[in-house]
C-alpha positions as a LaTeX table, in Angstrom:
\begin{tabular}{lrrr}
\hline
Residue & $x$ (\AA) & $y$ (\AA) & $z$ (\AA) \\
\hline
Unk1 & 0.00 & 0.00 & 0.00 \\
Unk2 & 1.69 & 3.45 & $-0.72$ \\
Unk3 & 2.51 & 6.02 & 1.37 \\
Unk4 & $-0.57$ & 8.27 & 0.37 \\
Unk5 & $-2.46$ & 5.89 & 2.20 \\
Unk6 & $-0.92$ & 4.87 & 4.90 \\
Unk7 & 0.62 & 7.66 & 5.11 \\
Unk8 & $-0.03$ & 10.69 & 7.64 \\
Unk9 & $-0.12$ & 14.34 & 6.88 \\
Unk10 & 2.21 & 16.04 & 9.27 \\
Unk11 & 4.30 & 18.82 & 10.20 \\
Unk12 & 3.71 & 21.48 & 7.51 \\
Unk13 & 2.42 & 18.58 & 5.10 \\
Unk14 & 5.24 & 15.65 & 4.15 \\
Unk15 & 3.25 & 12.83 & 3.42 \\
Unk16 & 5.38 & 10.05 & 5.36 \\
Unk17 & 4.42 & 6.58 & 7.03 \\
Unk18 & 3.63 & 7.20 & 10.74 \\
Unk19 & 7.10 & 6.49 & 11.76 \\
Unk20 & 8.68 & 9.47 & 10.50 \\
Unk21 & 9.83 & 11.92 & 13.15 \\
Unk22 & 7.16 & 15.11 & 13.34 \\
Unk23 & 10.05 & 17.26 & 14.77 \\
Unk24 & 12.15 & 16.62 & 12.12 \\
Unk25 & 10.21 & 17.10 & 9.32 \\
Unk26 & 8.66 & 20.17 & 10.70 \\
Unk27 & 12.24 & 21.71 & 11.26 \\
Unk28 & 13.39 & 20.82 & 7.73 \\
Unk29 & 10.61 & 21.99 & 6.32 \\
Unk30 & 11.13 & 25.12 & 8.04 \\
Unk31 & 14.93 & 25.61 & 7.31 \\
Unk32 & 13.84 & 25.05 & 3.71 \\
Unk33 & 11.81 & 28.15 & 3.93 \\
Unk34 & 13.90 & 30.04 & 5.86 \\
Unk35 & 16.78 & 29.01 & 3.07 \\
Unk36 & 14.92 & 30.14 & 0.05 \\
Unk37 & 13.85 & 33.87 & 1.43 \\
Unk38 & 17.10 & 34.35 & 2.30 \\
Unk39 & 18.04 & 33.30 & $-1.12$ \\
Unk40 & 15.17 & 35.55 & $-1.92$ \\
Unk41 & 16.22 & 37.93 & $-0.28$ \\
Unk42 & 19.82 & 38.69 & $-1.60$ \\
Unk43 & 18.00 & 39.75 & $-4.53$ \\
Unk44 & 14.86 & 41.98 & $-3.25$ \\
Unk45 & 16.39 & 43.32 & $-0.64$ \\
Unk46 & 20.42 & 42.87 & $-0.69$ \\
Unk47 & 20.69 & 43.83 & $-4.51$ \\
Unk48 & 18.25 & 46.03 & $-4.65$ \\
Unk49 & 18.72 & 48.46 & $-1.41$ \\
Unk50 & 22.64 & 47.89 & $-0.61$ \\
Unk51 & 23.22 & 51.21 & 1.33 \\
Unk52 & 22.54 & 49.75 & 4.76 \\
Unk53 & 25.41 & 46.94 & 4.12 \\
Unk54 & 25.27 & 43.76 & 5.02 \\
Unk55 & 25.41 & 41.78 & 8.85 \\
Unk56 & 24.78 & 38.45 & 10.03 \\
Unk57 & 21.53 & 40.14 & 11.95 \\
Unk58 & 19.98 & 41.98 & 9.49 \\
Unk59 & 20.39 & 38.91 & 7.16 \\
Unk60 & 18.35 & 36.85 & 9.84 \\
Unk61 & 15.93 & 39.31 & 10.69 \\
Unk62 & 14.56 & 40.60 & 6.92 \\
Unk63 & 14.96 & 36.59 & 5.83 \\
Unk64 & 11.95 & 35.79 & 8.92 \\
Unk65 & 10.54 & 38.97 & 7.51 \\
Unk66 & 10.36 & 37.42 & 3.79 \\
Unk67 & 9.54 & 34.23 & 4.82 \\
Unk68 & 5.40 & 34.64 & 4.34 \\
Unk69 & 5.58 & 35.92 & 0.49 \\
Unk70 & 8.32 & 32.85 & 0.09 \\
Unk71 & 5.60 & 30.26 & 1.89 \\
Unk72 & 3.23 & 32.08 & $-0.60$ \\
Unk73 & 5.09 & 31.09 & $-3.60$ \\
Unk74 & 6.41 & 28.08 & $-2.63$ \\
Unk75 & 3.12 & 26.13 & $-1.54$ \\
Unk76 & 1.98 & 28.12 & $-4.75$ \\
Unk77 & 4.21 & 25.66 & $-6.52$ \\
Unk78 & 3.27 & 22.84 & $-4.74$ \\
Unk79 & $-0.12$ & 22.96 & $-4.86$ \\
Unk80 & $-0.34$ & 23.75 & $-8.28$ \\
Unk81 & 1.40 & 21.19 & $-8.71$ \\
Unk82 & 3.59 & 23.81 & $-10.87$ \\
Unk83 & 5.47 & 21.32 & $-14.23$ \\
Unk84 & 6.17 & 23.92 & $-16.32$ \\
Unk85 & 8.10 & 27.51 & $-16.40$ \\
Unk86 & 5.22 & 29.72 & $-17.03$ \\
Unk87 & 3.89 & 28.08 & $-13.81$ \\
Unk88 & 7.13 & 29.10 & $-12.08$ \\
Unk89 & 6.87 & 32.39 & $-13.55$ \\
Unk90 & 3.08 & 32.72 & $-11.91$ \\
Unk91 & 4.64 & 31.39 & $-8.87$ \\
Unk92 & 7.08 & 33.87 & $-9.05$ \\
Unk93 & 4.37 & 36.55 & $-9.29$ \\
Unk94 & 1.92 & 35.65 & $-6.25$ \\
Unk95 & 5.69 & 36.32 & $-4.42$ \\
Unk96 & 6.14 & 39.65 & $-5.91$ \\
Unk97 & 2.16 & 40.83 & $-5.36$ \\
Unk98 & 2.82 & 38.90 & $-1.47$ \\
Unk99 & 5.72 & 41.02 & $-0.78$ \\
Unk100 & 4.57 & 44.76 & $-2.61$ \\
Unk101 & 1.12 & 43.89 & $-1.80$ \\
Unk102 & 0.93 & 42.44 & 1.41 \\
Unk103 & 4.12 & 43.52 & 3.75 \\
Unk104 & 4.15 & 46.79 & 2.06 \\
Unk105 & 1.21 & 49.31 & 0.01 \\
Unk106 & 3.52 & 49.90 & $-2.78$ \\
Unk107 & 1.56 & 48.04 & $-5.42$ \\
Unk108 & $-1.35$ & 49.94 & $-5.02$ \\
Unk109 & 0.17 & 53.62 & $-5.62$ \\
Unk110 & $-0.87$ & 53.41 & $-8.59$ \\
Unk111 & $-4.38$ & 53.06 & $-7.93$ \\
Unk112 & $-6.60$ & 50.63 & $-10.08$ \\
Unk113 & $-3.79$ & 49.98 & $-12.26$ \\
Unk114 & $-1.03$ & 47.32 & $-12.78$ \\
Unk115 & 2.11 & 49.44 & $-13.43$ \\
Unk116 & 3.72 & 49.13 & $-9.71$ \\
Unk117 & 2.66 & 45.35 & $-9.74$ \\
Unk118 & 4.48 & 44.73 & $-12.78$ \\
Unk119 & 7.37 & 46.79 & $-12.12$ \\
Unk120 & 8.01 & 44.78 & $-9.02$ \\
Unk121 & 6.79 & 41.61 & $-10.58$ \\
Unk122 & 9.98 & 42.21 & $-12.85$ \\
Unk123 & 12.80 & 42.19 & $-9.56$ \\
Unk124 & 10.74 & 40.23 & $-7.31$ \\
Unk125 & 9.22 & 37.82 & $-9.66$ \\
Unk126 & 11.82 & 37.51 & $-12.37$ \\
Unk127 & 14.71 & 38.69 & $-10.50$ \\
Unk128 & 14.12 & 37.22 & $-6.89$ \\
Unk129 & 12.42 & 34.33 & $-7.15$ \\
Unk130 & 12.54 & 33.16 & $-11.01$ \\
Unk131 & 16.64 & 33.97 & $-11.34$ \\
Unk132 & 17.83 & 34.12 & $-7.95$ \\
Unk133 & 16.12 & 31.04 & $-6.17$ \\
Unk134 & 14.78 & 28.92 & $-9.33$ \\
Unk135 & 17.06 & 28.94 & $-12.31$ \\
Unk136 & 20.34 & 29.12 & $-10.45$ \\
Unk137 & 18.64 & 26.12 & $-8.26$ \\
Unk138 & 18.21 & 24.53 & $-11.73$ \\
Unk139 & 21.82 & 25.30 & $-13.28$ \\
Unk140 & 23.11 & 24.50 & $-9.78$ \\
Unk141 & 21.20 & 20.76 & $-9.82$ \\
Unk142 & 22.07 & 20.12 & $-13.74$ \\
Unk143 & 25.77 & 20.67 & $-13.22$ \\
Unk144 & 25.69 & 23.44 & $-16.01$ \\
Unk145 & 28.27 & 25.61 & $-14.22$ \\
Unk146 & 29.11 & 27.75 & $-17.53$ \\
Unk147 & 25.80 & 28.50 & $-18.12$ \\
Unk148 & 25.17 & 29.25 & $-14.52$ \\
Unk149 & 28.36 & 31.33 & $-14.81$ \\
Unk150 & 27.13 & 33.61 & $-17.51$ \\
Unk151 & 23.73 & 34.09 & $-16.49$ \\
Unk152 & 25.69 & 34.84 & $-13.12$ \\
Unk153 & 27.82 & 37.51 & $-14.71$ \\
Unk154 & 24.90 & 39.28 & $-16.99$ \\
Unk155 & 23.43 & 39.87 & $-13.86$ \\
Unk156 & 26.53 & 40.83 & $-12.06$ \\
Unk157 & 26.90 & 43.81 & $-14.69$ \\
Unk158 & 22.63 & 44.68 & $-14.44$ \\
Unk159 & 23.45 & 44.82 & $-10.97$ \\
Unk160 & 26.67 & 46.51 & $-11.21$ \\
Unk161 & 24.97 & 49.53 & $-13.42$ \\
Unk162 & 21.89 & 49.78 & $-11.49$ \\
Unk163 & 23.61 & 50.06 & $-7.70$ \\
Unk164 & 25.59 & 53.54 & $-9.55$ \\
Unk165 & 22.42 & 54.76 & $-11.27$ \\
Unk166 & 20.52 & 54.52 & $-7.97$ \\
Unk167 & 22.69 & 56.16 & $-6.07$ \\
Unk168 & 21.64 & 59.02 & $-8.16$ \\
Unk169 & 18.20 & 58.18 & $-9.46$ \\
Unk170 & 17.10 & 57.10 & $-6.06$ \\
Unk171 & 19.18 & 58.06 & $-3.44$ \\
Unk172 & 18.86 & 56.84 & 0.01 \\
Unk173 & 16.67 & 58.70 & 2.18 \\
Unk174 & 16.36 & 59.92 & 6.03 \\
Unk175 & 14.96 & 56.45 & 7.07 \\
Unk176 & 17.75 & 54.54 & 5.01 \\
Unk177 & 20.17 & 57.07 & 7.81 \\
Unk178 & 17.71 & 55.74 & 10.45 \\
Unk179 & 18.06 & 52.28 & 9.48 \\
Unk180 & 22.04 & 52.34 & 9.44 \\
Unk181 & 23.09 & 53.91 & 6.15 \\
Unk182 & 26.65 & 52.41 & 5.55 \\
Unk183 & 28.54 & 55.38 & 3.16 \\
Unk184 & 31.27 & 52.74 & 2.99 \\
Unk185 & 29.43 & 50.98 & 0.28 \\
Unk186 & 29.30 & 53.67 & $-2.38$ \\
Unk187 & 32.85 & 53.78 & $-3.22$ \\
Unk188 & 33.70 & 50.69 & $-5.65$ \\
Unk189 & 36.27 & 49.09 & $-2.79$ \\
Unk190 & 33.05 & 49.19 & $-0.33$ \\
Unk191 & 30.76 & 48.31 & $-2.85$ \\
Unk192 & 33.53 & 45.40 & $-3.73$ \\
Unk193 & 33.38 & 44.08 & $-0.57$ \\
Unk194 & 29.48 & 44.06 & $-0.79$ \\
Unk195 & 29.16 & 42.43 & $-3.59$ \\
Unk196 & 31.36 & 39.68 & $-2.76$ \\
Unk197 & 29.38 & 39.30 & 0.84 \\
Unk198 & 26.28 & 39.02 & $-1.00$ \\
Unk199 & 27.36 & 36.52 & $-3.50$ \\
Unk200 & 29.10 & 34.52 & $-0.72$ \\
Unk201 & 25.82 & 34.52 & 0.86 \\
Unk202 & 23.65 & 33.08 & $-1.56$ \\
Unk203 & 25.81 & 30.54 & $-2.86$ \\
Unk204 & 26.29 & 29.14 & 1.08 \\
Unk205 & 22.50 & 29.37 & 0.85 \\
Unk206 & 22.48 & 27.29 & $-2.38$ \\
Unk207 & 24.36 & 24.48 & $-0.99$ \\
Unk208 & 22.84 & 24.32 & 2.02 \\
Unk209 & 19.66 & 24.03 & 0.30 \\
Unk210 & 19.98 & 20.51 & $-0.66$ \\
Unk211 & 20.26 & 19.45 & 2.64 \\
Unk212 & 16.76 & 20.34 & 3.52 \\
Unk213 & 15.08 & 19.92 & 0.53 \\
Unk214 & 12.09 & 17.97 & 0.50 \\
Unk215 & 11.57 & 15.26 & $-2.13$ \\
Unk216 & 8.30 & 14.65 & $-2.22$ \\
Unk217 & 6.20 & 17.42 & $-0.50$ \\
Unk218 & 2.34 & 18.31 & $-0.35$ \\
Unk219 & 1.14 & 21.34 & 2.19 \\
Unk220 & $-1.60$ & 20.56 & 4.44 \\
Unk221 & $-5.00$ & 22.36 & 4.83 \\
Unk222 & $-3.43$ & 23.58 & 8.35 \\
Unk223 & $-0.25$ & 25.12 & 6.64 \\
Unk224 & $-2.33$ & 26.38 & 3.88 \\
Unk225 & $-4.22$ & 27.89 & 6.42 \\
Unk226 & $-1.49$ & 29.28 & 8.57 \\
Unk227 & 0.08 & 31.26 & 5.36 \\
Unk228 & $-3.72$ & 32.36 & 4.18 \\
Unk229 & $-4.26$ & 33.73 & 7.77 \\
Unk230 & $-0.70$ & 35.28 & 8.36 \\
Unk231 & $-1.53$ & 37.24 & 4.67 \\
Unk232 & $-4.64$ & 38.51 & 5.78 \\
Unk233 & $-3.51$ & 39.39 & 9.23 \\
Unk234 & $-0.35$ & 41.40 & 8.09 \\
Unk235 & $-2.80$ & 43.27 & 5.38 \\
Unk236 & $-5.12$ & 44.37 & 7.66 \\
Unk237 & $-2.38$ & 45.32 & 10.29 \\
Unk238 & 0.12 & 46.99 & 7.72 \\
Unk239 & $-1.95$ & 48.16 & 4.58 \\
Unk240 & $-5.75$ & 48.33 & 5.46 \\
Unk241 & $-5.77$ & 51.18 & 7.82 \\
Unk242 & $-4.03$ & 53.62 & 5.08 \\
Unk243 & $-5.85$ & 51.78 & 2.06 \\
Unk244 & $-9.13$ & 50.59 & 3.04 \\
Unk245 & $-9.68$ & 49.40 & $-0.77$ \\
Unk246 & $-6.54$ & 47.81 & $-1.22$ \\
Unk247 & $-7.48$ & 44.01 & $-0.18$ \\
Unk248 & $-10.03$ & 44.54 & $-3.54$ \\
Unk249 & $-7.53$ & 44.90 & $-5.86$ \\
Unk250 & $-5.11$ & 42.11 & $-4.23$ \\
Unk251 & $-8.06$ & 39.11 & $-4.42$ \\
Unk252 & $-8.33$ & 40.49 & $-8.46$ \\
Unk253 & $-4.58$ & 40.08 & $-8.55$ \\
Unk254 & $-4.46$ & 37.11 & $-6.53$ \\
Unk255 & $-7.29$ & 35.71 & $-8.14$ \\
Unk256 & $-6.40$ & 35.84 & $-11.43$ \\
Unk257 & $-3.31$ & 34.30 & $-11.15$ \\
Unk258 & $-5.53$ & 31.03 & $-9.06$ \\
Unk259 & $-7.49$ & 30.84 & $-12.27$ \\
Unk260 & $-4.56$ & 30.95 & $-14.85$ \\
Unk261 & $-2.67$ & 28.12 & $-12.71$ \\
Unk262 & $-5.88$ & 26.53 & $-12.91$ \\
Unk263 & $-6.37$ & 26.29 & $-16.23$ \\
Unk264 & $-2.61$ & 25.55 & $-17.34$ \\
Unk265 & $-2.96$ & 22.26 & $-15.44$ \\
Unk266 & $-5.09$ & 20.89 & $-17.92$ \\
Unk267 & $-3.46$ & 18.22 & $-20.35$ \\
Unk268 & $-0.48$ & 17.56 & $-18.09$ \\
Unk269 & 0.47 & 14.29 & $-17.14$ \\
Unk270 & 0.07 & 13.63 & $-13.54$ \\
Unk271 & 3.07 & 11.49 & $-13.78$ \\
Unk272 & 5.53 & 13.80 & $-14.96$ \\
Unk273 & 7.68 & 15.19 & $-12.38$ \\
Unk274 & 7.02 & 18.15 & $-10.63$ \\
Unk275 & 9.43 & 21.52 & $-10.49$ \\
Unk276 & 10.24 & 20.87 & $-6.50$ \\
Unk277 & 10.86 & 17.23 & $-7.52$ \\
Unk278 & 13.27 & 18.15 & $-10.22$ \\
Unk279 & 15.24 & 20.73 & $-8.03$ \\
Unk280 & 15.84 & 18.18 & $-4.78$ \\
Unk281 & 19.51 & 16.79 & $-4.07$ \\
Unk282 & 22.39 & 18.06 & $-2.53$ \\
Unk283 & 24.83 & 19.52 & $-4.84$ \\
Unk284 & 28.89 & 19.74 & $-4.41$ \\
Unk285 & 30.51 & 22.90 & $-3.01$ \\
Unk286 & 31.79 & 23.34 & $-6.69$ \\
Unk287 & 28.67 & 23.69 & $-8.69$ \\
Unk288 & 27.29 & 26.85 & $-6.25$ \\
Unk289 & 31.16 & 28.39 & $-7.17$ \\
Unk290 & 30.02 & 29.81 & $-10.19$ \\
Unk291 & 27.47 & 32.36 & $-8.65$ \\
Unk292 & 30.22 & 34.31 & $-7.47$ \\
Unk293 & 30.70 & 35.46 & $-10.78$ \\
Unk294 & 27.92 & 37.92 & $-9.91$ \\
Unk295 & 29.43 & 40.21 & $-7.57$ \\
Unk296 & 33.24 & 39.78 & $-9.83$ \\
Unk297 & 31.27 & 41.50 & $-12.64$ \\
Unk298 & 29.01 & 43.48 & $-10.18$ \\
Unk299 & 31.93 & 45.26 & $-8.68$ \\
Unk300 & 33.92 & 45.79 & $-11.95$ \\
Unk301 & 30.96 & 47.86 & $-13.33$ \\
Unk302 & 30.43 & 49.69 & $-10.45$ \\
Unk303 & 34.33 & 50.72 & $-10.78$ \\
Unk304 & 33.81 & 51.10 & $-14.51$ \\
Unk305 & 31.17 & 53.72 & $-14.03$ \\
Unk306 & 33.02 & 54.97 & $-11.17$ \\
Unk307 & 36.18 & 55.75 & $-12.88$ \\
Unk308 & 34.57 & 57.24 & $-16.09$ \\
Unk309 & 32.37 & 59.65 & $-13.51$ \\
Unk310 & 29.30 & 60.00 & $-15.53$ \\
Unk311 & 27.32 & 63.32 & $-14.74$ \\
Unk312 & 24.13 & 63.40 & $-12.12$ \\
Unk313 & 21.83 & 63.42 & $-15.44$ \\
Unk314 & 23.25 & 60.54 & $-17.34$ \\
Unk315 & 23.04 & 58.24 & $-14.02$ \\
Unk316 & 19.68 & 59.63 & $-13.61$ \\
Unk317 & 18.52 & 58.60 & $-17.34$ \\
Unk318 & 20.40 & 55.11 & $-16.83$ \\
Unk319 & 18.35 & 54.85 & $-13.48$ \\
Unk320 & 15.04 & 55.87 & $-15.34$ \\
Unk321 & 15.93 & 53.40 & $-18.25$ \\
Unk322 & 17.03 & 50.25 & $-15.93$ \\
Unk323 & 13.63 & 51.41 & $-13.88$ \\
Unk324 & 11.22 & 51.16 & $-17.35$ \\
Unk325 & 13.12 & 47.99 & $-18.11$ \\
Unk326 & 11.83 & 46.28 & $-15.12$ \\
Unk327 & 8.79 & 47.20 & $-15.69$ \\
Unk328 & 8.42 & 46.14 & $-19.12$ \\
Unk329 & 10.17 & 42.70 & $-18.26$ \\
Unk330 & 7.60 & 42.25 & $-15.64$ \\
Unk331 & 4.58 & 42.73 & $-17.49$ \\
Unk332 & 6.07 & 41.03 & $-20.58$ \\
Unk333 & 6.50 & 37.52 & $-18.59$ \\
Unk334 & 3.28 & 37.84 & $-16.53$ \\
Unk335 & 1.68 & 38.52 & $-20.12$ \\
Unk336 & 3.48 & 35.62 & $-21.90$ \\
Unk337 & 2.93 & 33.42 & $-18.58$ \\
Unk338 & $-1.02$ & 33.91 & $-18.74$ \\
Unk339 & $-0.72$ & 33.02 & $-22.56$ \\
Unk340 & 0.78 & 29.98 & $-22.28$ \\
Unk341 & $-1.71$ & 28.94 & $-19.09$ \\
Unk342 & $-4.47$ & 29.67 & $-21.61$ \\
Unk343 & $-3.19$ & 26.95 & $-24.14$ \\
Unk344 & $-3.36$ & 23.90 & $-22.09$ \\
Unk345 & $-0.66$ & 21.41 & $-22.93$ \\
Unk346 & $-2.18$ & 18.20 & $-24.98$ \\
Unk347 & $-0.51$ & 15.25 & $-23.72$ \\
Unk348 & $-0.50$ & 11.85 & $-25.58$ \\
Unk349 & 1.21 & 9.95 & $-23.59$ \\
Unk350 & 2.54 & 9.96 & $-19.60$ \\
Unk351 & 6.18 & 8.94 & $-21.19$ \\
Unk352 & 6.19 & 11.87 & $-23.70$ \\
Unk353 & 7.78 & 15.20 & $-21.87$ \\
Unk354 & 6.23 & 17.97 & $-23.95$ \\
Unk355 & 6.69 & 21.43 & $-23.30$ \\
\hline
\end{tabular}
């Protein structure tokens, strides 16, 4: 009799036979989490704002801070169950709407429209959670270390060019002061030594990863539950009282996205294996080496840009450019993502991978 049956649903929802240690499933489960936000979080947050700099405290304390939009996508996934990219890539976008939408109001500055979603949808979403946690996850399991190494370095230089332009474009404020601005970081040596923290960071992450990751995993009802409830507990607490119309436009958001993973399930064999089954194993020290190419390129186009001292206005163009790029990229994938959900795979046989 399989484990389905005889099974029990436990801890925050292995299916196991009754012998399997609650404790230990329930803590793996959680490191797992707590793995991929900080993973996550290297890109939303580390990448993305780097003038505070970067401790052993503040990585712990904004990765439990991330770890409700990364529950969001990740039981996303598994529920789905998610086979495909564009499935990832809707994944990806519950995250993004989670973190913009749900920790913060900044999705909804923009009223009844879908420009602030997007734009975030394209560094949360695409950069976070699709590049960040899923591909390099993928590279990192397939042993394709120059590929990894590339894709690495392309982002290296984005992130290189952006961290300049933003110093202009959209410099840190009195709460960034508040919150322990660290002016080492804006000179390339600083920003060097950033970089390379960061990179360190998520490629320990990485490895680390495989240690806890589950193989076969379902979410219960209860967990299900537990991230609904935290969602609409942390809205009402940190968005409601200054946007009383904002949960309306989140359940459209939210909703939407339910119905196109809905739909692209159709015509999938059931058989097939799923994303979080293709990503398990523990990988060697030497595949995660490659993701250090990141902050090699990073800080050698921060020093670039540095050295050639572009004016205030070109950094401020370059900022608005990199800005309406992310944007675009965002709504381009969610718009390509809900395309392919809306032609359902036809498949002919459960041996036949189609894609």
């Amino acid at each position: 009799m399989c484990d389905a049956v005889v099974g029990l649903r436990i801890g925050w929802g292995e299916i196991r036979p009754p012998k399997e240690n609650l404790m230990r499933r329930t803590l793996s489960t959680t490191a797992f989490v707590l793995l991929t936000s900080t993973i996550v979080v290297m890109a939303s947050e580390r990448a993305y704002w780097y003038w505070t700099g970067i401790t052993v405290d503040s990585v712990l304390f904004i990765s439990v801070f991330y770890a409700l939009p990364t529950m969001a996508g990740l039981w996303t996934l598994a529920l789905t169950p998610a086979r495909r990219v564009h499935q990832v890539a809707l994944a990806a976008a519950v995250f993004a709407i989670v973190v913009e939408g749900v920790l913060t109001p900044i999705i909804y500055l923009d009223g009844p429209l879908p420009i602030m979603a997007f734009m975030f949808m394209g560094w949360h979403g695409i950069i976070a959670f699709g590049g960040f946690w899923y591909l390099a996850r993928r590279l990192v399991v397939e042993r394709r270390r120059v590929l990894l190494t590339v894709v690495a370095a392309a982002f290296g230089a984005f992130w290189g060019a952006w961290a300049l332009a933003s110093s202009v474009g959209d410099p840190p404020d009195e709460e960034a002061v508040l919150d322990g601005l660290d002016p080492t970081v804006f000179d390339p040596a600083g920003f060097a030594r950033y970089a390379f923290v960061v990179g360190a960071v998520l490629a320990l992450a990485h490895w680390l990863l495989g240690f806890v990751w589950p193989a076969r995993w379902t979410p219960s009802r209860r967990s299900t539950r537990l991230v609904g409830f935290g969602c609409l507990a942390y809205l009402s607490v940190a968005v409601v009282p200054a946007l009383f119309w904002a949960p309306l436009k989140l359940v459209v958001m939210l909703g939407g996205i339910r119905w196109l993973l809905r739909r692209s399930r159709d015509g999938v064999a059931e058989t097939e294996p799923t994303v979080l089954e293709r990503l398990s194993g523990r990988v060697s020290v030497v595949s995660v080496l490659p993701v250090l190419a990141m902050p090699t390129v990073a800080a050698l186009t921060y020093w670039a840009g540095w050295a050639t001292a572009p004016s205030d206005g070109v950094l401020e163009i370059g900022y608005g450019v990199l800005v309406t790029a992310q944007i675009v990229a965002g709504g381009a994938t969610f718009v390509w993502a809900a395309r392919r959900a809306g032609r359902p795979v036809q498949c002919f046989s459960t041996s036949t991978r189609v894609s």
